[in-house]
N, C-alpha and C positions, 0 to 999 in steps of 0.2 A: 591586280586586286586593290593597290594601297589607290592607285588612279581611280580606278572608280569607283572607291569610296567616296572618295574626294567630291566626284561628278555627285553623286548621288547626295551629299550633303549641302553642294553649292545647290542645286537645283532645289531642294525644301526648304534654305535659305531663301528662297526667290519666293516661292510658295509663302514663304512668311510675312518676306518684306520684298514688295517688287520692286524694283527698281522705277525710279521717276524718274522725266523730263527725256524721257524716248527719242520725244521729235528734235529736241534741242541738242542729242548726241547725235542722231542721224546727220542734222547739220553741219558737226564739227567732223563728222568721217569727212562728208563732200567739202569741206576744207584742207584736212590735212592730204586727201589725196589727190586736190588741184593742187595744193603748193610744194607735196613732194614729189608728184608723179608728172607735172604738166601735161595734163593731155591734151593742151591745146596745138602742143609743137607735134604730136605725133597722130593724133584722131584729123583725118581729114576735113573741113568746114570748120571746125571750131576755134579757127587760128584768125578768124573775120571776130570773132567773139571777145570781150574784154573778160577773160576770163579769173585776171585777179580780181578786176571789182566785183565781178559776180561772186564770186566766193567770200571777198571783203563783206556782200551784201547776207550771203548765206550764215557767216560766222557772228555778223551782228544780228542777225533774226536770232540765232541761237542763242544770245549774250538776254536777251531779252526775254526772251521764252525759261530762261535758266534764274535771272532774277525774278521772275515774275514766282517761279515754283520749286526754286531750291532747296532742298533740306541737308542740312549738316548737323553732325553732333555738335560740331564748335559753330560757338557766334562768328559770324563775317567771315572777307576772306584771311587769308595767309599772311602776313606783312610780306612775302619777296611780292605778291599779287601790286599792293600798294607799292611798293618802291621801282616796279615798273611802271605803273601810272607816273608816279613822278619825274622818272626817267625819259619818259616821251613830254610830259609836259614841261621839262627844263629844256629838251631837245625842239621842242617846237618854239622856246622863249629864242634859241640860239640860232634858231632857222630866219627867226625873225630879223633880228638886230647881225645876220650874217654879213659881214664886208665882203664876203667875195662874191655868192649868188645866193641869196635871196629865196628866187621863184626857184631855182632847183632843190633847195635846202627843206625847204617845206613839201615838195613833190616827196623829197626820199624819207622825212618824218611820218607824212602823214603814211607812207608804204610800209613803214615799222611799225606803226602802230598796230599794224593788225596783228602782230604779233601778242599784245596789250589782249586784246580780242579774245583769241587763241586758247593764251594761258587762262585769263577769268572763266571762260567756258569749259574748260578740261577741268577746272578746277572743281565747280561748279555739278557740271553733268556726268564724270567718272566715279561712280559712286561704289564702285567694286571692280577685284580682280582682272574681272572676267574682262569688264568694260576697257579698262587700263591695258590686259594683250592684246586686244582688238584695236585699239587706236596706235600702238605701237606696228604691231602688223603692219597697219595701213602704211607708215613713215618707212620701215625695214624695208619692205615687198617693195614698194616702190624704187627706192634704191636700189635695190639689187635688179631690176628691170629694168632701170637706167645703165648699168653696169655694164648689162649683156645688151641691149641696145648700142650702146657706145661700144662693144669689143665687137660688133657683129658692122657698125658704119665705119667704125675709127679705123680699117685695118691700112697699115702704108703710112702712119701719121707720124712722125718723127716722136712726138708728145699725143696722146691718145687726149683727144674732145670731146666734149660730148656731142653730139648732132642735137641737144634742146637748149634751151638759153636761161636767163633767169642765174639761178646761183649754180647749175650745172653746165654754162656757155665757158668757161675757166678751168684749163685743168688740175690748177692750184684747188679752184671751190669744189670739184667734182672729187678730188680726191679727201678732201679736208669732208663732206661729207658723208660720201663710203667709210673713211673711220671711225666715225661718231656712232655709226650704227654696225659696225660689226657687232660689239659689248651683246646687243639684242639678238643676234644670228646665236650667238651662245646660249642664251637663256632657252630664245625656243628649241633648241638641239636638246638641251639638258631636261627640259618640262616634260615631255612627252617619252614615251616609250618607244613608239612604231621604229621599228629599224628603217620603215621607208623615210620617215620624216626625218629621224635623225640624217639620212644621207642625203635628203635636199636640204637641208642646210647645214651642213657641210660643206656640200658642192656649192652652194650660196658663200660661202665663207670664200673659197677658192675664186671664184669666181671675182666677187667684189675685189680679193686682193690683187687678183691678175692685171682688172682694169688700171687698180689706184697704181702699180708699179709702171704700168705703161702711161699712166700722166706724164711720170719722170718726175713727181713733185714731192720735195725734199722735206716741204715740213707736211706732206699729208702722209708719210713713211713715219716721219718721226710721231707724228700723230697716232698712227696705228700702231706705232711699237709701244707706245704709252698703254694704251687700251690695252693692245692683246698680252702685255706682261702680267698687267692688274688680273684680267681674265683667267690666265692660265693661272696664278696662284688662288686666286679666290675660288675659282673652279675645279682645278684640276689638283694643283699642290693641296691646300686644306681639305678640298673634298675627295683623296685619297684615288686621283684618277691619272696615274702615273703614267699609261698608254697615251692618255692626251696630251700631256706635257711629251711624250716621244713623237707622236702623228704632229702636233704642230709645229715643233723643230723641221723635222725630215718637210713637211709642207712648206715651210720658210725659206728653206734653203733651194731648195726645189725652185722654189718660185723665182727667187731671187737672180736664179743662175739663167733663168728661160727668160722671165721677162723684166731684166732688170739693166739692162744693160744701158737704156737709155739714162736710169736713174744713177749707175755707178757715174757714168760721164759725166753728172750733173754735180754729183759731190766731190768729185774728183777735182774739177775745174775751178773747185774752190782755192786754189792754191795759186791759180792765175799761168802755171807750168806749163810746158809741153802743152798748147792746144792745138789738138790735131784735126779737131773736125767742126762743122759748124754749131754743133748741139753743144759740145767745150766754149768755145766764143760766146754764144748768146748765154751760157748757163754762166760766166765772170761776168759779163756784162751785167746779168743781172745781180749777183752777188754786189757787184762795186754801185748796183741803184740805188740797193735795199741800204746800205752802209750810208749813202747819201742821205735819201727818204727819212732813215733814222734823225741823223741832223737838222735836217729840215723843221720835222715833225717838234722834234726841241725847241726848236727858232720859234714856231708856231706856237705853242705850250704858254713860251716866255711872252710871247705876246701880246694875245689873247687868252688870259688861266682860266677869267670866267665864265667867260660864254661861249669861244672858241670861234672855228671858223664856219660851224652850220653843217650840219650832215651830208658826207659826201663831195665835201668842198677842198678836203685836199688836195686831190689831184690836180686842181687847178692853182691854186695854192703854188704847191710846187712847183708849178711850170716844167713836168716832167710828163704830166699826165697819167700816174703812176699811186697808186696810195703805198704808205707805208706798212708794211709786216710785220704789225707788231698791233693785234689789238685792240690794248690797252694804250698803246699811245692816241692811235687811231683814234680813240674815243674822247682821252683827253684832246686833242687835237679839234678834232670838228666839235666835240660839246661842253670843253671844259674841266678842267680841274671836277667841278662837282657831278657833273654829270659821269665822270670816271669811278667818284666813289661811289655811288648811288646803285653804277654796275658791278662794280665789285660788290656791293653788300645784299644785289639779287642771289650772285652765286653761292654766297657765305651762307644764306640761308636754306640754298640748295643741301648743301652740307651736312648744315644744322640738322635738317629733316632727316637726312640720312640716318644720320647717328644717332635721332631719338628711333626711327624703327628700329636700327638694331640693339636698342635696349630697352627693345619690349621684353618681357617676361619669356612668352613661347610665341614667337614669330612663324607665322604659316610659310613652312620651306618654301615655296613657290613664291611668298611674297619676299624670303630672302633673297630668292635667287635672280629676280627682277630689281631687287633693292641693290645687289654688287653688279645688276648690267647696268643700273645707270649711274651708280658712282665713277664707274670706268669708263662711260661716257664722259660725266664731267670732267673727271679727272684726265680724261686726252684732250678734253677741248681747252681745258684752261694752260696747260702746255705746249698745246699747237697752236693757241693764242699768241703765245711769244713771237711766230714764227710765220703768222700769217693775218692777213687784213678782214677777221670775220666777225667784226661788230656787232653788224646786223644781221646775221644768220640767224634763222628764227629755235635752227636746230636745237642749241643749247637750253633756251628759253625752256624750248617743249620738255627737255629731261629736264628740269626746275620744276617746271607745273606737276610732272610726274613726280617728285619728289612728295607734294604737298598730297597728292593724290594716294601714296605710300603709306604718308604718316596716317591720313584718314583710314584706309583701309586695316592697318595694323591694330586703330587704337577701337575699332567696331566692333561687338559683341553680341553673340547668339542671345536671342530673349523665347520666351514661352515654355510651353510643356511637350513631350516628347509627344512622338508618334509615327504609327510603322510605316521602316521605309520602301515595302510596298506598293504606296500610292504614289511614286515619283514617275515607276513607266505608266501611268494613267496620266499624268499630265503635261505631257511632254511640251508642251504649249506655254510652260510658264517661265518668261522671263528669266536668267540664269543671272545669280548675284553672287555678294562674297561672303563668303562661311569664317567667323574665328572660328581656327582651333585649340581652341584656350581648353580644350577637355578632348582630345583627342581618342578618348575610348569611346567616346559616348556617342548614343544615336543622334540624328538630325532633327531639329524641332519645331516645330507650329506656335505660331505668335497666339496669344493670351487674346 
């Protein structure tokens, strides 16, 4: 009943104010689901296709279509919006003036900047709820369809791969990704009622975790334990769902004991002991890289603070062929001292957003409960930042732009005069937006 209330008052919200700039979200779905789905490595023909420029081309239509006709309550965009332009423009200063490559320095700038894109148009074109679990969806699903994709090619892999390339060719990025969007597998479990939905994403939960333990990779574990602890307290301990703090345990252990075995050997081998097998050897070898890498990365820092070595130029750098695991060095490393802070104070203000929705007045539970899946987002990513080389991962970005997208939707307010809610199954045609619940007894209303 409270659910489709809800339907029913989002939907004469839409009626009121419908939502703008259609075609310039339509473009940003077919963005986010060429760059989290690839379906160039999986759809037959489309692998002859350049299909990130295509989408690079699709997201700047959108970018264009969105300034030309965007409406916000606040003037301009966000400041983290600005301080990722900056951040690609100091990045592209560094690509420049790069002592090690140059021509590749600016190939991987200008590939991040689409990210720049991305964020301005979600910012831009999410102009409600509804719009915000939809484009989420699209980033989740896709994930989780890599997941079982890769458990259905990877089997017999010592380290499970994915079979697509891009930031899922790594079992390090594939599993550092599956983390980042669990937080979301919980929200939609939690939003809906169907006991069928709830048990596909569940089984979506399970699933994703099965893959990420069969990577064997030790910071996308640590990653997901970040997430899933935030999760279970903000979901389950505060929100009085004691069964789920037991089903995720008994799930954890479960999982841990079936498909983990590669992953114990990997932490195991930290200690350099008794290596017994070749998965022990290669897992200290890489231990004693990453320990290197870090030094390096220092050496690099001290030498270049300003401008660095150019996006992507560690590796060579190095002479390892390896980047370092760490970030935040990572960044100071290839872009500089300032280009480090400039990333650091995108995330801060990821934050910041958070913490003004949650001290709205009366926060629409649905938007709180999307507001703690992408804190737990962030909050793994900047943790398993420590622990892995994901700079330019657009993932993080996107839960940022979502942030900004939060505060907007939280701080929007019902305008007009009432009217019966009746004529909602006569219109089923109209555009679905986002309803304050700032009066939660009260009917649905018709703009003025």
């Amino acid at each position: 009943m409270i659910e489709a209330t809800k339907r029913v008052r989002r939907s004469w919200a839409a009626f009121v104010r419908p939502e703008p700039l259609g075609g310039a979200y339509f473009w940003l779905l077919v963005f986010f689901f060429v760059y989290c789905a690839r379906p160039e490595d999986w759809i037959p023909g489309l692998a002859v296709l350049p299909m990130a420029k295509i989408s690079g081309v699709f997201a700047l239509l959108a970018l264009l279509l969105s300034l030309g006709g965007a409406r916000r309550d606040r003037q301009g965009l966000p400041r983290e919006a600005y301080y990722l332009l900056a951040l690609d423009l100091y990045l592209m200063v560094s690509a420049v003036f790069s002592p090690v490559w140059r021509g590749g320095a600016v190939s991987h700038t200008l590939d991040f900047s689409k990210a720049l894109v991305a964020v301005v148009v979600t910012i831009l074109t999410v102009t409600s709820l509804d719009r915000l679990r939809r484009l989420i969806l699209v980033q989740t699903g896709s994930v989780i369809f890599i997941s079982v994709v890769s458990l259905i090619k990877g089997r017999g892999q010592a380290r499970l791969e994915s079979v697509l390339n891009g930031m899922y060719g790594n079992p390090n990025d594939l599993a550092f990704a599956i983390a980042l969007v669990i937080p979301f597998c919980f929200a939609f479990m939690l939003s809906t009622r169907s006991i069928l939905q709830k048990a596909v994403w569940a089984g979506s939960m399970v699933i994703a975790t099965t893959a990420l333990l069969l990577t064997g990779s030790r910071e996308g574990v640590i990653t997901l334990a970040i997430a899933g602890v935030y999760c279970l307290w903000r979901f389950a301990l505060k929100g009085r769902r004691p069964l789920m703090v037991m089903a995720a345990c008994l799930a954890a252990v479960l999982l841990f004991t079936v498909a983990g075995k590669t992953l114990r050997q990997r932490f195991a081998a930290m200690s350099g002991e008794n290596l017994a097998s070749d998965v022990e050897s290669s897992a200290y070898a890489s231990y004693q890289a990453r320990q290197y890498l870090i030094r390096v990365s220092l050496q690099a820092i001290e030498q270049h603070p300003i401008l660095g070595l150019g996006a992507s130029c560690f590796e060579s750098y190095s002479g390892a062929w390896r980047e370092v695991h760490v970030t935040f060095l990572q960044m100071a490393a290839e872009g500089g001292i300032p280009a480090l802070i400039l990333f650091l104070m995108i995330f801060r203000r990821g934050f910041a957003n958070l913490t003004a929705v949650a001290r709205e007045a009366n926060p629409d539970p649905e938007t709180r409960l999307f507001t703690d899946a992408v804190k737990a987002s962030l909050l793994a990513y900047v943790v398993g930042a420590l622990f892995a080389p994901e700079a330019y991962q657009f993932f993080p970005l996107f839960a940022v732009a979502y942030t900004s997208v939060l505060v907007a939707v939280a701080q929007q307010e019902p305008v007009g005069t009432w009217v019966p809610a009746t004529w909602v199954a006569k219109r089923p045609w109209r555009q679905v937006s986002v309803y304050s619940e700032t009066a939660k007894a009260k009917p649905p209303v018709l703009a003025h």
